[in-house]
C-alpha positions as CSV (number, residue, x, y, z in Angstrom):
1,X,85.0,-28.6,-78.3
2,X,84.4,-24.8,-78.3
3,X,81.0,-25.3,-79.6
4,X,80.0,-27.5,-76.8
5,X,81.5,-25.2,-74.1
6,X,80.1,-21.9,-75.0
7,X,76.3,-23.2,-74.9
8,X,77.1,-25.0,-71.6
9,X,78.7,-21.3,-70.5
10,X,75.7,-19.7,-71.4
11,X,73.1,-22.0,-69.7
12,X,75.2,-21.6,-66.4
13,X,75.2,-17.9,-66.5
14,X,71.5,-18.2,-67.1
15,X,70.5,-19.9,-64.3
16,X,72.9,-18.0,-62.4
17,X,70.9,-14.9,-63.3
18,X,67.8,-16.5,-62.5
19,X,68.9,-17.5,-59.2
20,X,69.6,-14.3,-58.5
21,X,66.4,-12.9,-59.8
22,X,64.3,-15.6,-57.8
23,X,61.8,-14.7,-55.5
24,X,61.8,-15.1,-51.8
25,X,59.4,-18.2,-52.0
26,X,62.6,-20.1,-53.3
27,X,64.6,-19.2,-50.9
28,X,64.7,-22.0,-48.0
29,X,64.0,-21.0,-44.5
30,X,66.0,-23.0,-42.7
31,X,69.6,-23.1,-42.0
32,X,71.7,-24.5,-44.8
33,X,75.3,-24.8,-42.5
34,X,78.3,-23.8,-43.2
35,X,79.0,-24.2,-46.7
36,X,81.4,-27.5,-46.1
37,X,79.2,-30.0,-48.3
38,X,79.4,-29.3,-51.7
39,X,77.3,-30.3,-54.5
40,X,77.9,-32.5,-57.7
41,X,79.1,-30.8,-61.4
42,X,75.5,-30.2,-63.3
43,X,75.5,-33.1,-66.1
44,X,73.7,-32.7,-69.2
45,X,71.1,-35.0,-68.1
46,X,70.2,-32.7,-65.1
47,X,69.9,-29.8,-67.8
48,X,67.8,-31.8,-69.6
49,X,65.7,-33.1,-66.9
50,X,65.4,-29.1,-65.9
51,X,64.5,-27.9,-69.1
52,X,61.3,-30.2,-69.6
53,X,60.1,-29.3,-65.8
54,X,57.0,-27.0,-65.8
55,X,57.9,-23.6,-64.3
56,X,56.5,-22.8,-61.4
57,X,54.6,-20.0,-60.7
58,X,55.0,-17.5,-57.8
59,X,52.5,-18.2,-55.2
60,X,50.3,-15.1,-55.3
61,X,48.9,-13.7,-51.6
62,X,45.3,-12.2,-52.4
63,X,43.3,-10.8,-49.3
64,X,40.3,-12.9,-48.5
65,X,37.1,-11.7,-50.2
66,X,34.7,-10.5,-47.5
67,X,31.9,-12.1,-49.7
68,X,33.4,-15.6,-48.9
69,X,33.8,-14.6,-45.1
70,X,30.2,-13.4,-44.9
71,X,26.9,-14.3,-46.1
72,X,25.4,-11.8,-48.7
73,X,22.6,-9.3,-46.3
74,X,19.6,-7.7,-48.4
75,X,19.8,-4.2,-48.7
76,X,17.4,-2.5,-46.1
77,X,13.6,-2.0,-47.6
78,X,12.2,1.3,-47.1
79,X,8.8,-0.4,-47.4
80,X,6.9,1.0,-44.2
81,X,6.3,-1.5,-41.1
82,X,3.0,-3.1,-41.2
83,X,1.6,-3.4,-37.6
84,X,-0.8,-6.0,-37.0
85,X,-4.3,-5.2,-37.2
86,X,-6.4,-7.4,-34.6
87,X,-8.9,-4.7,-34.1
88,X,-10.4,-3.1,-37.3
89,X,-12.2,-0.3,-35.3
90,X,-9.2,0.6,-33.6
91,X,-8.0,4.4,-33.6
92,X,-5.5,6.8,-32.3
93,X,-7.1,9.9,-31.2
94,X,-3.6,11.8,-30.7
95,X,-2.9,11.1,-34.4
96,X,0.2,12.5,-35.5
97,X,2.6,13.2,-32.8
98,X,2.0,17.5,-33.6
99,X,-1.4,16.2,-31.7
100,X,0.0,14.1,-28.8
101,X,1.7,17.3,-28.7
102,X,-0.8,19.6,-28.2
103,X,-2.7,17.2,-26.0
104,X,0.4,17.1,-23.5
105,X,0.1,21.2,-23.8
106,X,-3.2,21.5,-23.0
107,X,-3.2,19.3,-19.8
108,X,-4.3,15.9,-21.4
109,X,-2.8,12.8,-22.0
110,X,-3.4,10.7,-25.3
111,X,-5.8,8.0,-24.2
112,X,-6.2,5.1,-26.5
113,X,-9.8,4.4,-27.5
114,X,-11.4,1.7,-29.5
115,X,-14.4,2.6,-31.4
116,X,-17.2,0.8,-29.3
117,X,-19.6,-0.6,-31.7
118,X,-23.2,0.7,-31.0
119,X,-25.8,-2.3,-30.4
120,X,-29.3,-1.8,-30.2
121,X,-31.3,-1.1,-27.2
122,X,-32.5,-4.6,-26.2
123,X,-36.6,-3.6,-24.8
124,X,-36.9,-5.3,-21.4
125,X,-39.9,-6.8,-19.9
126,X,-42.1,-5.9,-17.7
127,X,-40.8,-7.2,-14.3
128,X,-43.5,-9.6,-12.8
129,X,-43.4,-9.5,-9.6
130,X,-44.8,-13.0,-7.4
131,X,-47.7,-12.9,-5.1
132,X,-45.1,-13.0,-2.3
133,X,-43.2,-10.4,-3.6
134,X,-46.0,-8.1,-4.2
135,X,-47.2,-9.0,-0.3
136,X,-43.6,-7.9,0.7
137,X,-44.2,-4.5,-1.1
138,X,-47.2,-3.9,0.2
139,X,-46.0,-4.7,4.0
140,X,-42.9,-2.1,3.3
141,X,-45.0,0.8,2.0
142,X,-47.7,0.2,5.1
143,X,-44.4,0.1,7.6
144,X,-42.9,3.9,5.8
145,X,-46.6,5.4,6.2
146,X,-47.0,7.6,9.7
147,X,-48.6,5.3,12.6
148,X,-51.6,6.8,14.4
149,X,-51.7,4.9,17.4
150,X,-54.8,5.6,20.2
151,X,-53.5,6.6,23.3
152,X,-55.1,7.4,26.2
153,X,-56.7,10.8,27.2
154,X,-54.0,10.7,29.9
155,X,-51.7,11.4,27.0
156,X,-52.9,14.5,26.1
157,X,-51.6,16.3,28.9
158,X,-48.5,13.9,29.2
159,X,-45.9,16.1,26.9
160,X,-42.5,16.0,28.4
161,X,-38.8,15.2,28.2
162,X,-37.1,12.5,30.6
163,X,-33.7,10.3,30.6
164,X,-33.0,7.7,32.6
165,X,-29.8,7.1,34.9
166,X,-28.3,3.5,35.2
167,X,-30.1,1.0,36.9
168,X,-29.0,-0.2,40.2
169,X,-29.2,-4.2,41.6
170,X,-30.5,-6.1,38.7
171,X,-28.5,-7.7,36.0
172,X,-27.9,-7.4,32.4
173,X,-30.8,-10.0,31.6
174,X,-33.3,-8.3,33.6
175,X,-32.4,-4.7,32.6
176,X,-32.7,-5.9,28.9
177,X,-36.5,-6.2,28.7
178,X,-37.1,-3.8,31.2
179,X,-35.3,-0.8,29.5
180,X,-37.2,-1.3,25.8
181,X,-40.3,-1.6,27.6
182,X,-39.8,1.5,29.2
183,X,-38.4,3.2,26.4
184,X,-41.6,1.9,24.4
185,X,-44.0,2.7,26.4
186,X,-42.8,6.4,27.1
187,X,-42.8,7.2,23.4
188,X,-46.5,5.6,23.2
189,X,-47.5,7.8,25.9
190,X,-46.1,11.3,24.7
191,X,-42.9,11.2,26.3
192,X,-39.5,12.5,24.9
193,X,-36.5,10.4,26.1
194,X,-33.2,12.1,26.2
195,X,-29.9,10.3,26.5
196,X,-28.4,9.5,30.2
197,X,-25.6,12.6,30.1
198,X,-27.9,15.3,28.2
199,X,-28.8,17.8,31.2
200,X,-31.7,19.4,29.4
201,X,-34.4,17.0,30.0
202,X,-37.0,17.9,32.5
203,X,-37.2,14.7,34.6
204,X,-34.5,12.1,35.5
205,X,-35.7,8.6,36.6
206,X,-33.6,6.4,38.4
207,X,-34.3,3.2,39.1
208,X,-32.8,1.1,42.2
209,X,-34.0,-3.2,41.8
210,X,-33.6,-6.3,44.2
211,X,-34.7,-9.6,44.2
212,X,-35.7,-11.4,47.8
213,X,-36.2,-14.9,48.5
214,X,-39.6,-15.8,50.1
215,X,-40.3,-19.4,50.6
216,X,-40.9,-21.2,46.9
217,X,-41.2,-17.6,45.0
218,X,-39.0,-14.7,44.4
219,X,-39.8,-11.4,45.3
220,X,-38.9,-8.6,42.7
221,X,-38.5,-4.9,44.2
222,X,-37.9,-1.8,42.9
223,X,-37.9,1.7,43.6
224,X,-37.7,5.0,41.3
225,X,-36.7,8.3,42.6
226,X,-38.2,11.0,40.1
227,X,-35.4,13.8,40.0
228,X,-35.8,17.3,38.6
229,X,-32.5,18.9,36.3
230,X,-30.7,19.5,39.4
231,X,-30.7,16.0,40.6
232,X,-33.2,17.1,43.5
233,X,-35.6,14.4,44.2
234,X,-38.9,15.1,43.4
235,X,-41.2,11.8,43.6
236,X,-40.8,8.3,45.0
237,X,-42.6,5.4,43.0
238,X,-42.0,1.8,44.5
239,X,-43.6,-1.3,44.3
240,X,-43.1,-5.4,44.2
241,X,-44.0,-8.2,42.5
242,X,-43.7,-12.1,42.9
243,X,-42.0,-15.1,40.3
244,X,-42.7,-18.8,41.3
245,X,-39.0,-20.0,42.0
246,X,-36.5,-19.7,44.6
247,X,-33.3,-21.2,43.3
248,X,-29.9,-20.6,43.7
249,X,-29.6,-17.7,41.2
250,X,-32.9,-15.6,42.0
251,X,-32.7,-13.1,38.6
252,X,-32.4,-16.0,36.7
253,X,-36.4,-17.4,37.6
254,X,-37.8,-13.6,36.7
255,X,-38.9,-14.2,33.3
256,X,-39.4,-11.1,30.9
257,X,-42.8,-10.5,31.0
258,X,-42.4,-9.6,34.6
259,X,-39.4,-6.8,33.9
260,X,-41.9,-5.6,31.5
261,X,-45.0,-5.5,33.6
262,X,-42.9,-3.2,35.8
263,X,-41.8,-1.2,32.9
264,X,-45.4,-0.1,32.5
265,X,-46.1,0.2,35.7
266,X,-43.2,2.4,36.3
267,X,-44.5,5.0,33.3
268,X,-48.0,4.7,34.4
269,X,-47.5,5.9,38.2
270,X,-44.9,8.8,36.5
271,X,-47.5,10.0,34.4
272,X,-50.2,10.3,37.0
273,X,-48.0,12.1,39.7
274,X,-47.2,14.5,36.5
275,X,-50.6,15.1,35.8
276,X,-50.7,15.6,39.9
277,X,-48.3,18.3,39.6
278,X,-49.7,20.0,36.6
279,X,-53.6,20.4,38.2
């Protein structure tokens, strides 16, 4: 009977000491009460059911490998970047940046340039020119060549500067022709014209116009007073002439060619009082 007790003995103390020795993973973390229930006597059959159990090993905590957390990266290249090259004849004329450098010194920015490539001169043709065209050129170089134009012997002795003051009486329509008439036939004649306000031409013409109703025709009138640089009158020229028409709006049934048959008129009585005054 003592050799069966002191084995049992034994095996108690054993897993007494083991208990103790345990780790924390056996130890249950809950509450266990108060200690009031208690536990069967271990059999035999429990030691025996124990003893063919597989021990269990400690769980062991490892920290998580990185290299399961994170996809292996390649390790950086020190190849050198390869830009794109869509223009073969392209260059940098700063070059390194010791030359952007100096360009920035000097006053200069670094332009990018691209290396035109040199084509061949392409020989043009002789430009024909069209029988019209050739007409055109012809007309042109005739119109930029000085005009001789025969004036009267009158002329000769007709060298002189006038300007001429605003019209009185007639209207816009009327003054239209009658102005570049006069204007025209001055400069044919050897006259300078000066503009309305300049004070240093010789004679001042100024014109004063009416138109008069008699029966079926329309009666144009006009008077010029020939003023010296003062404004002192130094000639009267007056005259009349006569339109078929005598409607409602009299200016409007005197046709151009009569403002310009006055027009000469006009320059052709000032140039023979002038010549008057000069014998």
């Amino acid at each position: 009977m003592r050799k069966l007790t002191t084995p049992i003995v034994a095996l108690g103390l054993a897993i007494a000491l083991a208990a103790c020795n345990s780790t924390e993973m056996l130890t249950p973390q809950v509450d266990v009460g108060g200690g009031t229930f208690r536990s069967p006597p271990v059999t035999q059959s429990d030691l025996d059911a124990m003893s063919t159990q597989t021990a269990m090993a400690p769980v062991q905590r490892e920290p998580v490998s990185q290299t399961t957390a994170y996809s292996p990266q390649p390790a950086p290249s020190n190849t050198p970047t390869a830009y794109a090259t869509g223009d073969a004849t392209y260059t940098d004329p700063a070059g390194t940046f010791e030359g952007q450098a100096s360009r920035l010194a000097a006053g200069s920015e670094p332009v990018q340039n691209t290396i035109e490539s040199r084509q061949a001169p392409v020989e043009q043709a002789p430009i024909q020119h069209t029988p019209v065209q050739q007409a055109a050129a012809a007309a042109e170089e005739i119109q930029s060549q000085p005009t001789v134009a025969a004036l009267p012997k009158a002329s000769a002795a007709a060298s002189g500067t006038i300007r001429f003051l605003p019209i009185i009486g007639a209207p816009v329509q009327a003054v239209t022709p009658l102005s570049k008439q006069l204007g025209a036939d001055a400069r044919a004649r050897g006259l300078t014209i000066k503009g309305s306000a300049d004070a240093s031409s010789e004679h001042i013409l100024k014109g004063y116009f009416s138109a008069l109703k008699d029966g079926d025709k329309t009666t144009v009138v006009y008077v010029w007073d020939v003023l010296d640089g003062s404004g002192n009158r130094l000639h009267r020229i007056q005259g009349q002439d006569q339109v078929p028409g005598g409607g409602t709006d009299l200016w409007s049934g005197v046709p151009d060619t009569t403002m310009q048959g006055i027009a000469t008129k006009t320059i052709d009585a000032y140039l023979e009082w002038r010549q008057s005054q000069a014998g």
